[in-house]
N, C-alpha and C positions, 0 to 999 in steps of 0.2 A: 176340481175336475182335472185337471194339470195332474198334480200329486195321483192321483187313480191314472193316465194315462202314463207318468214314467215309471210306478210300481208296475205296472204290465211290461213293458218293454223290460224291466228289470229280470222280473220272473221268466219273460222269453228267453232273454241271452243267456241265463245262469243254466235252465235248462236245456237251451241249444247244444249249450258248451257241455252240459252233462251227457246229453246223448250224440255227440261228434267224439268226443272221449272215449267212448265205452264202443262205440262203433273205430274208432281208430284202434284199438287196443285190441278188439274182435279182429281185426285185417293186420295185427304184424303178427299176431298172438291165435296161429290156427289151430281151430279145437273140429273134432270131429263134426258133419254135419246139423245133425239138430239140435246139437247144444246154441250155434251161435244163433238161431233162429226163435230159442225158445227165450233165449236173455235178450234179444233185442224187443220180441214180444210183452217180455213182462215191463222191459222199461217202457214201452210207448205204455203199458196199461198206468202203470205209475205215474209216470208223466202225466198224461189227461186225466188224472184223479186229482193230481196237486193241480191244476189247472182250474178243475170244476170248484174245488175247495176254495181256490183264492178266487175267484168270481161269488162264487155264493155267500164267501166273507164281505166284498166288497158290497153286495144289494142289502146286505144284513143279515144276514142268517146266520147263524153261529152254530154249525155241530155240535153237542155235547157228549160226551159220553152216557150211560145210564149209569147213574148211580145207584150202587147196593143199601140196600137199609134193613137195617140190624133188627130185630124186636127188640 
């Protein structure tokens, strides 16, 4: 239970720090209007997908790809 509580805070700070990053970078580095709105967009979508992913890892569920099969 430990180990599952500092893998989360771990995943927090990594992503914190990924999107204070990219949000600092957006404000020295100004790009026209809806570009910086549309990359900050896509990162919180990223973000809460890697989020769901490492929760649904941690209950058990494991995503797989579908794999192709040949005749």
């Amino acid at each position: 239970m430990i180990g599952l509580l500092v893998t989360l805070v771990v995943y927090a700070l990594v992503l914190g720090l990924i999107y204070w990053l990219v949000d600092y970078l957006l404000g020295v580095f100004p790009l026209p209007d809806p570009i910086p709105r549309v990359i900050r967009a896509v990162l919180i979508i990223v973000i809460v997908l890697v989020v769901i992913s490492v929760l649904l890892g941690f209950v058990g569920y494991e995503p797989v790809m579908p794999r192709w099969r040949y005749p």
